[in-house]
PLY file of the C-alpha trace (Angstrom):
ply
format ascii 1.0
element vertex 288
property float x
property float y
property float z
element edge 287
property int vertex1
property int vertex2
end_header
-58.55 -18.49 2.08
-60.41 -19.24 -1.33
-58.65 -20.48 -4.24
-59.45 -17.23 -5.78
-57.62 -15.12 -2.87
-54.57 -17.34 -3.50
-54.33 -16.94 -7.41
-54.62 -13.11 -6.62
-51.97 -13.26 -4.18
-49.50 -14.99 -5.96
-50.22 -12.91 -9.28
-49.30 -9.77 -6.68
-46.13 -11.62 -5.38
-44.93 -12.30 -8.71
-45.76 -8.73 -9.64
-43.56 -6.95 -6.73
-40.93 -9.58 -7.38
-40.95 -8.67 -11.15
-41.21 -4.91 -10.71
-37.86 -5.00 -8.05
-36.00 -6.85 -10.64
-37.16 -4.37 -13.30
-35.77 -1.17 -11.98
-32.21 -0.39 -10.73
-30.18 2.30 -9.57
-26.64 3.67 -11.04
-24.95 5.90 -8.11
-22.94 8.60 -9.27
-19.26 6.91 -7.79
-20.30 3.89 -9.98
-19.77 2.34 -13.38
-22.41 0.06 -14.90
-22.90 -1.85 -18.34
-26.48 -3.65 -19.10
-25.95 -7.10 -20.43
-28.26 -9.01 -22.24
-28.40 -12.98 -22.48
-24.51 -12.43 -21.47
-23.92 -9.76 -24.38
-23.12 -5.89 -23.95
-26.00 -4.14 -24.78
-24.96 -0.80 -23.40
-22.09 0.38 -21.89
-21.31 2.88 -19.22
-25.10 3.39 -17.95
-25.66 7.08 -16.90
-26.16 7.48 -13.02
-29.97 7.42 -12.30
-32.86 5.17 -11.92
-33.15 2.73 -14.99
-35.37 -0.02 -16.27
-34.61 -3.64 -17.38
-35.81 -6.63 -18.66
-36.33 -9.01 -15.52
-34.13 -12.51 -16.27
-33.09 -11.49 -19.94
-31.25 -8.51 -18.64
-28.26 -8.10 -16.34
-26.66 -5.08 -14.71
-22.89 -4.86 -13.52
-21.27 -2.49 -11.19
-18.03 -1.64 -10.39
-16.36 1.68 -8.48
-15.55 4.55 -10.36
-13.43 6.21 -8.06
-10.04 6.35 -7.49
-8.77 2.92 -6.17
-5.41 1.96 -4.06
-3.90 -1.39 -5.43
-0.89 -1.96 -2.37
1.49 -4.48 -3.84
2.89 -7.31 -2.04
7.09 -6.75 -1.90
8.77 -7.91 -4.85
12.07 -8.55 -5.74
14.25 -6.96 -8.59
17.34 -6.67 -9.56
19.38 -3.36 -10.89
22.03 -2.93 -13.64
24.22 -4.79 -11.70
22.60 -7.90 -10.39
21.92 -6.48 -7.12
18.83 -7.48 -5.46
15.98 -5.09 -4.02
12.88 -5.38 -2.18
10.53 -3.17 -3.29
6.94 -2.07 -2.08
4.47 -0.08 -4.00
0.95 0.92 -4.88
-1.17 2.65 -7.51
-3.88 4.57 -7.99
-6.16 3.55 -10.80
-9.68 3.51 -11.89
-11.85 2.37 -14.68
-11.74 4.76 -17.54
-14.64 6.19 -20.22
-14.16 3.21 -22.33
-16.35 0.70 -20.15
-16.40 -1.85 -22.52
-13.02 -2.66 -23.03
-12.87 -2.63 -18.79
-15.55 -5.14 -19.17
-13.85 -7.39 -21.68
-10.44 -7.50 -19.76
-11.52 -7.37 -16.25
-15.62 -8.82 -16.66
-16.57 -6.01 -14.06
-14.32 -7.75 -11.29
-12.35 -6.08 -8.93
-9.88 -9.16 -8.25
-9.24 -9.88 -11.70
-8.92 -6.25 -12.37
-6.19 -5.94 -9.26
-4.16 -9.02 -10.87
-4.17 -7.92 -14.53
-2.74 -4.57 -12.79
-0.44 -6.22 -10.61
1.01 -8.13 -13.44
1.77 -5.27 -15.27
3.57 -2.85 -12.79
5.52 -6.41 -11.62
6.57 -6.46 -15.12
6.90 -2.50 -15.31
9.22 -2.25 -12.53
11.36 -5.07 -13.55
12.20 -3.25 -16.61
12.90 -0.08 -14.92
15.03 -1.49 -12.19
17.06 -3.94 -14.60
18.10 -0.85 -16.36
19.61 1.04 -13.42
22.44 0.47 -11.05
21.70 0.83 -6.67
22.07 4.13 -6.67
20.04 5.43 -9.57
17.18 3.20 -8.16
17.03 4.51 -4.97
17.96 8.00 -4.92
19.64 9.49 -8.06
16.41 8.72 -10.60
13.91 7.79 -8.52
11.28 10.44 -10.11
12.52 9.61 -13.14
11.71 6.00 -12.74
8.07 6.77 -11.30
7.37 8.86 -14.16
8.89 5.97 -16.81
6.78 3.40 -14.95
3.51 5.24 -15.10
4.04 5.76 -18.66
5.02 1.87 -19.43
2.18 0.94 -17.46
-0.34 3.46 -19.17
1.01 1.92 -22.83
0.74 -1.74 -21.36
-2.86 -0.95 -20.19
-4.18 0.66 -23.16
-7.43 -0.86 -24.40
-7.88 -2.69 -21.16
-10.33 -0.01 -19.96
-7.61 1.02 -17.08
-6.70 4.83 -15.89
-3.31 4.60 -13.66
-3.33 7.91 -11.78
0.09 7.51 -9.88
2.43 4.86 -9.21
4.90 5.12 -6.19
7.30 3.27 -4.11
6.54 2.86 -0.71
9.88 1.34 0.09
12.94 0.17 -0.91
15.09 -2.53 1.13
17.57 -4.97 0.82
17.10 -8.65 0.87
18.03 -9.48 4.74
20.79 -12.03 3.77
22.12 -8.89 1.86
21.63 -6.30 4.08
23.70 -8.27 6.92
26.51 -8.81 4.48
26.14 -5.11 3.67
26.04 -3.95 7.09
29.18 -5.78 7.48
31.03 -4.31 4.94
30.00 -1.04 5.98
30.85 -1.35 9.25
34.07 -2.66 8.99
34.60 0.29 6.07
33.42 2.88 8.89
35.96 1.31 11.14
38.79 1.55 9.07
38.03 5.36 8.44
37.47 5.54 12.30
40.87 4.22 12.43
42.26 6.66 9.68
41.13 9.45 11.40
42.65 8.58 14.67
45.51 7.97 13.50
45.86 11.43 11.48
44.42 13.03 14.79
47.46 11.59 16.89
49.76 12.45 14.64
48.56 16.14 14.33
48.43 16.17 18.41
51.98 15.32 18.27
53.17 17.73 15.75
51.27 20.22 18.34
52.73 19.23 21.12
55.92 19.17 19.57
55.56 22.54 18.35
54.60 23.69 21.51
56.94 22.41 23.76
59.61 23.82 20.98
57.72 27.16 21.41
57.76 26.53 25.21
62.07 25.54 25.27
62.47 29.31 23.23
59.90 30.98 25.04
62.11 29.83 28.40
65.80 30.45 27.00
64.63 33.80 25.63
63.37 34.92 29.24
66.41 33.44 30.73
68.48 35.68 28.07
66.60 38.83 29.20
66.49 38.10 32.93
70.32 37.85 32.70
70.78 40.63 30.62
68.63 42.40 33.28
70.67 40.69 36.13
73.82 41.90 34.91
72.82 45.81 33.71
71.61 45.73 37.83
74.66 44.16 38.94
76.91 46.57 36.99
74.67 49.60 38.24
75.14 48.32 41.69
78.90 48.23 41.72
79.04 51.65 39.39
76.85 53.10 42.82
79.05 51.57 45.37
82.23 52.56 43.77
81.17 56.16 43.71
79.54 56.04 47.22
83.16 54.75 48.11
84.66 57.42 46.15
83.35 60.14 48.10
83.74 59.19 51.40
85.51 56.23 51.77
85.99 55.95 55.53
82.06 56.02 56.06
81.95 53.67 53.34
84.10 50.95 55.07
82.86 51.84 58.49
79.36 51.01 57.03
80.44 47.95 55.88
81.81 46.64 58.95
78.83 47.75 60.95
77.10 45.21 58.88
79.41 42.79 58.78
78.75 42.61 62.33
75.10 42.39 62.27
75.49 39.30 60.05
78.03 37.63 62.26
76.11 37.77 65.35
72.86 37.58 64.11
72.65 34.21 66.16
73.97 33.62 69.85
74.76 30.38 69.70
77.49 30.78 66.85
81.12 30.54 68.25
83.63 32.58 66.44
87.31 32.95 68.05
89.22 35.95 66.72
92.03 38.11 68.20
90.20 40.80 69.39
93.46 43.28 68.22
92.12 42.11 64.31
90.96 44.58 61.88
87.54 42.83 61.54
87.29 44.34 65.48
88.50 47.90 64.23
85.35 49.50 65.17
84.84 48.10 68.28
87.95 49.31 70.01
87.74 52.33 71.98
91.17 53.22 70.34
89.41 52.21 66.52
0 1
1 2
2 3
3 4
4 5
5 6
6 7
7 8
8 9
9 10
10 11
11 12
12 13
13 14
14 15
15 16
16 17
17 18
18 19
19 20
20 21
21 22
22 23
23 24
24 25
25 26
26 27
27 28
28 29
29 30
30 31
31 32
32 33
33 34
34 35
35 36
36 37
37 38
38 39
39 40
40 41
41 42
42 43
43 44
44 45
45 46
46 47
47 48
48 49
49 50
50 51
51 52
52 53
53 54
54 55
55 56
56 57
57 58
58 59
59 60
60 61
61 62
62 63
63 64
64 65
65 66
66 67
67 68
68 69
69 70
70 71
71 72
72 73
73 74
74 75
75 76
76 77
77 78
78 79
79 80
80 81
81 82
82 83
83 84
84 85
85 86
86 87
87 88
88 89
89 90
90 91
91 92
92 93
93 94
94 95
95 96
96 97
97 98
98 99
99 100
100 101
101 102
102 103
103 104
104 105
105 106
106 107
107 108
108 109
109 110
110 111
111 112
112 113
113 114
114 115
115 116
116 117
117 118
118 119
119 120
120 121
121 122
122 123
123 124
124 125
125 126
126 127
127 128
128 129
129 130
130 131
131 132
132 133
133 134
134 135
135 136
136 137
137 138
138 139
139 140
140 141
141 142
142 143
143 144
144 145
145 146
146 147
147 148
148 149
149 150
150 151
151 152
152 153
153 154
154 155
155 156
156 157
157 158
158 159
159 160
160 161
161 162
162 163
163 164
164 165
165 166
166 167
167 168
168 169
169 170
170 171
171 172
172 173
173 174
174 175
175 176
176 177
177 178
178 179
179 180
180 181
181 182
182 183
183 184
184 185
185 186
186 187
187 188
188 189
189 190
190 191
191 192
192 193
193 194
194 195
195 196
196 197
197 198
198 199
199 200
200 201
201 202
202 203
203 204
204 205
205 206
206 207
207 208
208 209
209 210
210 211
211 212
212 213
213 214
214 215
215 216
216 217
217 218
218 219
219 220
220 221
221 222
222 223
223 224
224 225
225 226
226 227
227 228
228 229
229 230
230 231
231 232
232 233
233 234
234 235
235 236
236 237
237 238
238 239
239 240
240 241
241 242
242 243
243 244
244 245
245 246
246 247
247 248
248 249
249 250
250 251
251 252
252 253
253 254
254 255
255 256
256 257
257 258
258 259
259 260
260 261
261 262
262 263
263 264
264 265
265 266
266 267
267 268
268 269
269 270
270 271
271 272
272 273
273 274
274 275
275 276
276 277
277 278
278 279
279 280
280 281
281 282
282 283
283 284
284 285
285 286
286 287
């Protein structure tokens, strides 16, 4: 290759090399600022295909759409000293004033993550310190979110940050904590356990008191009636044999001893000695 062929082909190299470093591309989902020497010459570069100075200029990029920042747990404490483990996330992005994003963050996404972290750390530590257990967890948790959003938003401004939503994943207790609460619960559930048996047996026995008292009347009054029953048949039975003896009282007593008889020697092997000239033998006389 002649010397002239070379000069040519390096002049072309440093050409294409020049030419790629010239041009750039800003993608719609992006953000981009064109530095110059290390100074902001323009912020917020319109999506497109642009032109720069090779080596004098600089383009950064960053995402412009809506990011997840997941927290690492932290730990608070409420209103009354009680520690909490909490677990949450945000969604941010960069906002319309670039610049400022640039100054706080320089265009860098793990910076940018740790200036935000720092702020809902501190956030949520002043929302949590001013509520008791309860209030943090269930009775003002939206209110909280919506507080912490807003301190966030007012600790952010001028930093170039939009914070979309802030939630909390989850809430738990420290696990020293939670086994000394678990304790305490359970031994509370076991003394209502306890409680409520206790009320329980004692209402069974009022029951079963009641019932066998029920049972005791329910008994004596059918007693009462079967008597009273017992007694109108007994005097109905001796009003009908009186007046069956009444009218023919000579049938009556022959009737009588005809089963009298029956009953007597009902079974053969009974012995009974009698003088047969007795009136229980009336009947069975041919004189009778």
């Amino acid at each position: 290759m002649s010397m002239k062929a070379l000069v040519v082909l390096v002049i072309a190299l440093i050409v294409v090399v020049v030419g790629s470093q010239s041009f750039y591309t800003v993608h719609e989902t992006e953000r981009a600022i064109l530095l110059q020497f290390g100074n902001l010459i323009e912020s917020d570069v319109q999506p497109g295909l642009h032109f720069k100075l090779p080596i004098a200029q600089e383009v950064k990029k960053f995402d412009a759409r809506v990011l997840t920042l997941d927290s690492n747990p932290e730990t608070y404490y409420t209103l009354e000293k009680k520690p909490l483990e909490v677990d949450s996330f945000v969604k941010w992005r960069v906002s319309d004033d670039v610049d400022s994003f640039y100054e706080s963050a320089s265009f860098d996404l793990v910076r940018a993550e740790r200036l935000l972290q720092e702020r809902v750390n501190e956030g949520l530590r002043n929302q949590i310190s001013r509520r008791d257990m309860h209030e943090v967890i269930s009775g003002e948790r939206d209110l909280l979110m919506s507080e912490l959003r807003a301190d966030i938003d007012a600790k952010l401004h001028g930093f170039g940050f939009d914070v979309i939503d802030v939630r909390v994943k989850r809430i738990d207790l420290p696990p020293d904590v939670s086994n000394s609460v678990y304790d305490r619960m359970n031994s509370e559930r076991e003394i209502e356990a306890r409680q409520f048996r206790a009320e329980g047996e004692e209402q069974a026995l009022a029951l079963r008191a009641a019932a066998d008292r029920r049972a005791v009347v329910i008994e004596a009054e059918a007693y009462r009636d079967s008597e009273l029953l017992r007694g109108d048949g007994d005097a109905k039975s001796a009003s009908i044999y009186a007046s069956a003896y009444t009218k023919d009282p000579d049938f009556y007593e022959f009737y009588r001893s005809i089963n009298a008889y029956v009953n007597v020697f009902a079974d053969k092997g009974d012995l009974l000695i009698l003088d047969p000239s007795s009136e229980f033998f009336k009947y069975l006389n041919k004189d009778g």
